[in-house]
VOGU-3710 file (C-alpha; in Angstrom, 3 decimals, decimal comma):
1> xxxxxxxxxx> -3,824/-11,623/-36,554  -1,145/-10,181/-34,125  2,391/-11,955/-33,162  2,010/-14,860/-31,395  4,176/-16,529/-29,021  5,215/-20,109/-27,640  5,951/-21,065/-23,845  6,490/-24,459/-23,164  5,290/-25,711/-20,121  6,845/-29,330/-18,403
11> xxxxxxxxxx> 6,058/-31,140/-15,654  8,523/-31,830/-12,801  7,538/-33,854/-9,745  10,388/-32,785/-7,623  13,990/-31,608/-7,756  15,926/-35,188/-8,674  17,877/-34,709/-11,469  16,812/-36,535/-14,397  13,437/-35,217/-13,220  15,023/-31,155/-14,069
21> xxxxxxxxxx> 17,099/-32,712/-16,524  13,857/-33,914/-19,039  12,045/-30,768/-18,106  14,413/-28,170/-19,010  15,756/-30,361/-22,074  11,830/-30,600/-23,231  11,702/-26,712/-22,651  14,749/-25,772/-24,792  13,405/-28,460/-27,169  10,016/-26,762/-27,584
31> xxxxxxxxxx> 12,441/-23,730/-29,147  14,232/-25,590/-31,321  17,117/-26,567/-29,158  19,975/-24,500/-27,530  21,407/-24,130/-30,729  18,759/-21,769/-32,179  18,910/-19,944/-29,045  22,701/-19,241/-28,481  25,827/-20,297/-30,492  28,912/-22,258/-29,315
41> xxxxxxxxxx> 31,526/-20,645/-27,876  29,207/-17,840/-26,746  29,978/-16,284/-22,877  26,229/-16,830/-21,511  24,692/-14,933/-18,416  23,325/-17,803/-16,158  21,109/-15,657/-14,087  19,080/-16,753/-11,226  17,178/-15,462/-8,439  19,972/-15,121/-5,853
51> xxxxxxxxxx> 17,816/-12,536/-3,662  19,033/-13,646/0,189  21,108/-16,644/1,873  18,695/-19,530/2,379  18,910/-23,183/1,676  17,350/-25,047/-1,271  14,270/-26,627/1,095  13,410/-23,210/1,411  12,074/-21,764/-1,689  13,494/-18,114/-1,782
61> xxxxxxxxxx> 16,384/-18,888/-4,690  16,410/-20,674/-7,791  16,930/-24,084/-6,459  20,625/-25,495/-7,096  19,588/-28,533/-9,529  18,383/-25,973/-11,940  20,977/-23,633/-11,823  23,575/-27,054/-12,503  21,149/-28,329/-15,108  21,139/-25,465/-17,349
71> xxxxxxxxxx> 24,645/-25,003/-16,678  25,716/-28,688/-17,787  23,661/-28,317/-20,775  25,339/-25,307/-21,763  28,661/-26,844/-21,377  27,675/-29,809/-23,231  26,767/-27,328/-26,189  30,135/-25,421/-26,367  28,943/-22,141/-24,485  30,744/-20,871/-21,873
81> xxxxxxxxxx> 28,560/-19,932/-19,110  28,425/-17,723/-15,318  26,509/-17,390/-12,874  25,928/-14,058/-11,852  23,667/-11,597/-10,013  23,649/-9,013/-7,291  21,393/-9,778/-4,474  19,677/-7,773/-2,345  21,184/-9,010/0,890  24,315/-10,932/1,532
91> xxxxxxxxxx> 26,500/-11,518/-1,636  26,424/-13,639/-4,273  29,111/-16,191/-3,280  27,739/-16,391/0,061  24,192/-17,118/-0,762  25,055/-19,683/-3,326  27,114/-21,148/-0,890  24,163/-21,467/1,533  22,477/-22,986/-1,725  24,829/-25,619/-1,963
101> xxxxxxxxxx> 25,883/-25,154/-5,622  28,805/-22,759/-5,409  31,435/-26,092/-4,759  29,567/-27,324/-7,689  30,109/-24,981/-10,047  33,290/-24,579/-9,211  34,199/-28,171/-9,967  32,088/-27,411/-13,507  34,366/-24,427/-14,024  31,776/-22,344/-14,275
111> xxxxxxxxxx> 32,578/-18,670/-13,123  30,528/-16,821/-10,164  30,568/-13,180/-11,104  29,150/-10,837/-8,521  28,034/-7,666/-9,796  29,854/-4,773/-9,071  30,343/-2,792/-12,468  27,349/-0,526/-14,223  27,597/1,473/-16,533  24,805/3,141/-18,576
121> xxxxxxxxxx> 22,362/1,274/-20,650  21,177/4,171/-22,266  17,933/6,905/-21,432  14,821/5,346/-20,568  11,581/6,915/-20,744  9,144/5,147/-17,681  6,658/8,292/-17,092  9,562/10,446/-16,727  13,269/10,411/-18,367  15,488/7,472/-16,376
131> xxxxxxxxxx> 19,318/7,069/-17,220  19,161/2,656/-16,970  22,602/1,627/-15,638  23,586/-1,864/-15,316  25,929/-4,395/-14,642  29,126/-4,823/-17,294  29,297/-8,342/-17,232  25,696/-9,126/-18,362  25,323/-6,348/-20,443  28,976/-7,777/-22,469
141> xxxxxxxxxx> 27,509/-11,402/-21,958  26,574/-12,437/-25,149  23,674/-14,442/-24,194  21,434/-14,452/-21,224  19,525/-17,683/-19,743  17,273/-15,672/-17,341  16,544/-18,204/-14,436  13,561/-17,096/-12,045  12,126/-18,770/-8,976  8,225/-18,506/-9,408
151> xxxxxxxxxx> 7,094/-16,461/-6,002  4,814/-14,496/-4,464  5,860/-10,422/-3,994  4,777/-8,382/-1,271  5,318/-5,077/-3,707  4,294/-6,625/-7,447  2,221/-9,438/-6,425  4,235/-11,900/-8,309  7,465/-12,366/-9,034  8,687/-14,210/-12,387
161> xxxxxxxxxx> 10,394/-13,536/-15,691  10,295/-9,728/-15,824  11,399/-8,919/-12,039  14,443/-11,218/-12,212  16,336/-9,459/-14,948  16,067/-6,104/-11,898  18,891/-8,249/-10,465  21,157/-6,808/-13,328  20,924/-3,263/-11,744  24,154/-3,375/-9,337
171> xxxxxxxxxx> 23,402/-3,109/-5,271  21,712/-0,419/-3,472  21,222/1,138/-7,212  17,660/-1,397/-7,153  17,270/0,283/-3,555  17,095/3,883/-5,580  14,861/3,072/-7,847  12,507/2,269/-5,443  12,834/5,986/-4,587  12,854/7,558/-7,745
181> xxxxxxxxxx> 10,455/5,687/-9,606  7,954/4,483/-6,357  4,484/4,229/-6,688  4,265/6,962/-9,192  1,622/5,899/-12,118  3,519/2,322/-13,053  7,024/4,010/-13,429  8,208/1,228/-11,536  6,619/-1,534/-14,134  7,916/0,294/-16,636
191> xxxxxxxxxx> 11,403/0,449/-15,344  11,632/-3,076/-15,119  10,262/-4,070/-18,199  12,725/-1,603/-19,968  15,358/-3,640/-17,930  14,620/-6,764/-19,460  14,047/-4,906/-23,003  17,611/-3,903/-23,044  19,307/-7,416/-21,480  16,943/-9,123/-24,072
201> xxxxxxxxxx> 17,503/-12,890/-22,429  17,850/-15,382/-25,238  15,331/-17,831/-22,682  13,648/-17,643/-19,463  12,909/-21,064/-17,645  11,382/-20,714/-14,433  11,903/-22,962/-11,455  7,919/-23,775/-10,468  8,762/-27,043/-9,059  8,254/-25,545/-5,427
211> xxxxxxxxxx> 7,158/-21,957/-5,892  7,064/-19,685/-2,830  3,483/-18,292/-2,141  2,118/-15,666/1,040  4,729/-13,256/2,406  7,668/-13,454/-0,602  9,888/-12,704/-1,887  11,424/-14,077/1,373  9,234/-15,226/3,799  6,465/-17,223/2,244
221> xxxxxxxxxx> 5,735/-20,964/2,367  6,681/-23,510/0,150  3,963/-24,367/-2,414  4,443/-27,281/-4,891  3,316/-26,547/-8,628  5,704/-29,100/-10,204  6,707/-27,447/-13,136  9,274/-26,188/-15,426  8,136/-23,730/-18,015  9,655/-20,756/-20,309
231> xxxxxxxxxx> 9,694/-18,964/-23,653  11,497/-16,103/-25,403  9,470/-14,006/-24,745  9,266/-12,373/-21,309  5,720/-10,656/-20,858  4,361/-13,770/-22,299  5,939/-16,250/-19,946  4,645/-13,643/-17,195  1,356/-13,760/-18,807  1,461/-17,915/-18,265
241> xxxxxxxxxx> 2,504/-17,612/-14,660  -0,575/-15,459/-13,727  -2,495/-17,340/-15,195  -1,376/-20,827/-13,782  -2,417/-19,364/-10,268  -5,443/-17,471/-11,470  -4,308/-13,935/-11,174  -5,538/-11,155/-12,669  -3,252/-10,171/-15,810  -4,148/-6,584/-14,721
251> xxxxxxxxxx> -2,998/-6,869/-11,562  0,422/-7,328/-12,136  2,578/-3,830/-12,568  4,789/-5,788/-15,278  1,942/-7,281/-17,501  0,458/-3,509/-16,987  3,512/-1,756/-18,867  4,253/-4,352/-21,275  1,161/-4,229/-22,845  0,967/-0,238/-22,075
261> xxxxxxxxxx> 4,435/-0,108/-23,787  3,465/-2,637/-26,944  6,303/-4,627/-25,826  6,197/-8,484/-25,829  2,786/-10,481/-25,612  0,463/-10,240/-23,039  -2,933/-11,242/-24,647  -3,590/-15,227/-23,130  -5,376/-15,665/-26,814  -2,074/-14,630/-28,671
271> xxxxxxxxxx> -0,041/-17,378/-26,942  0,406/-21,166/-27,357  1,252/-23,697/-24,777  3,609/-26,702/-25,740  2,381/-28,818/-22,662  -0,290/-30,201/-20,486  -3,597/-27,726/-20,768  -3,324/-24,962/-18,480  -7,195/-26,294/-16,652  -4,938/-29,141/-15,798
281> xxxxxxxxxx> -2,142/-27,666/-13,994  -3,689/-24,067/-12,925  -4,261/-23,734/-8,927  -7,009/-21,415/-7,688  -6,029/-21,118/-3,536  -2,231/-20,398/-4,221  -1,454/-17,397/-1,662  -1,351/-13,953/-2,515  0,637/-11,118/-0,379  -1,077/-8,378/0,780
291> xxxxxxxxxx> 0,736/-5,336/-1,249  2,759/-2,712/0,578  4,156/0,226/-1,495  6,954/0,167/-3,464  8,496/2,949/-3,028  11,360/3,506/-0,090  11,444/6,280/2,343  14,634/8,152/1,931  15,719/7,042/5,906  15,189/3,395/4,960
301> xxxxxxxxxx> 17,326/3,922/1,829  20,500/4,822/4,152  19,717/2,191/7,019  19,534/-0,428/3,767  22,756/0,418/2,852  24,337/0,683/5,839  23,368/-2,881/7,192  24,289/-4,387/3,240  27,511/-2,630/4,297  28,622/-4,348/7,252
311> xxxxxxxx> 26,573/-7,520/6,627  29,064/-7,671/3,315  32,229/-6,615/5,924  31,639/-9,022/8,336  31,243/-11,862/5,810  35,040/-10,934/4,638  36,752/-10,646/7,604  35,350/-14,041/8,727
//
């Protein structure tokens, strides 16, 4: 019998807090509790989805109460923990300001650290040889809690625990990528699961209470699954989420090159769920995207940059 693997899946009816509060404690619970999974004193990566400016009723970032939640609980265990990420538009003060959590986490004393340093994670090999650079901070962080908002993708179909960790490669870097590894085989799957191979997060928890389905990662409609759910292991929390809206495992890149790779578990039989059966929370009509490529034209690489440019200038001379 191969390695199997645990996600534990919880039920959340909304966003009010002790509502997060018992979901994400029963999550870490399911794993022993946040002490088997990082140690006090430890500087832990918070990382959530902080793609674009947009406010919590609109379901395009990890919603605030779970970013505060896991935060708190954190605290309470002697970690110190930051938020940090490097979005694709705007920056990362200003869209969790539009969030309404940066005040919050100020008053928590918990740090915001934009990304802004790489430096090289070592030589990948993703169909053809890739030098991985990422961000400093998470790669000196001595824990990660990866934090992704369950949505629909318009260039991977879905976008969960796998895809959020690309938020650790630093600005228009993500942009290149896009051009270098495109729509070549699954170079692109590949590259992102070797990103998450080499932050390792000690968790992921996704936010599910209000996923985003249709045109994401920005502009799809709320869709309420009312759940909290996460493991340790990445491809098989991925594996859960396609499941849970009946999606073919073999349709998703990242499920694709984890199991191409041997890396993590991808087989449905090899995992167990701590939670409600999955025929009792899975949705069947939940809105799929209609896939564009993923690779970017060279031209749409420079206009990218230049508009992140003076979106970013603009915001700090106001």
């Amino acid at each position: 019998m191969g390695r199997r693997a645990l996600v534990a899946v919880r039920r959340a009816a909304d966003y009010e807090a002790d509502a997060v509060r018992c979901a994400i404690a029963g999550v870490i619970e399911a794993f022993g509790g946040w002490s088997r999974l990082v140690r006090s004193g430890d500087r832990v990566l918070v990382k959530p989805n902080c793609i674009a400016g947009a406010p919590p009723e609109r379901p395009v970032q990890t919603h605030p109460a779970v970013i505060l939640e896991v935060c708190r609980q954190l605290l309470d265990h002697g970690t110190r923990p930051f938020v940090g990420d490097s979005p694709a538009w705007g920056s990362l003060e200003g869209n969790l300001d539009r969030l309404g959590v940066l005040g919050e986490l100020h008053r928590l004393g918990v740090p915001v650290v934009p990304f802004a340093r790489s430096r090289s994670a070592g030589v990948v090999h993703v169909g053809r040889r890739l030098r991985l650079r990422l961000d400093e901070a998470a790669l000196e962080a001595d824990a990660i809690v990866n934090l992704p908002k369950f949505k629909a993708h318009g260039q991977l179909l879905l976008t969960v625990a796998l895809k959020n960790t690309f938020g650790c490669v630093n600005g228009r870097r993500k942009a290149l990528l896009h051009v270098t590894c495109g729509d070549r085989r699954n170079d692109f799957g590949r590259m992102l699961v070797e990103t998450f191979r080499r932050l390792r997060p000690a968790i992921t928890i996704v936010d599910a209470i209000v996923a985003m389905e249709g045109r994401g990662p920005i502009g799809g409609r709320p869709r309420r699954l009312g759940l909290i759910f996460g493991g340790t292991d990445g491809p098989a929390v991925e594996r859960i989420a396609a499941e849970l809206v009946a999606v073919d495992p073999d349709e998703l890149r990242t499920l694709r090159a984890a199991r191409d790779m041997g890396f993590g578990t991808t087989d449905l039989a090899d995992i167990d769920i701590d939670g409600p059966p999955l025929q009792e929370i899975r949705v069947d009509d939940f809105e799929l995207p209609v896939l564009m490529p993923i690779g970017f034209s060279v031209p749409r690489l420079i206009t990218g940059t230049i508009r992140q440019f003076l979106h970013l200038r603009r915001r700090r001379s106001a």
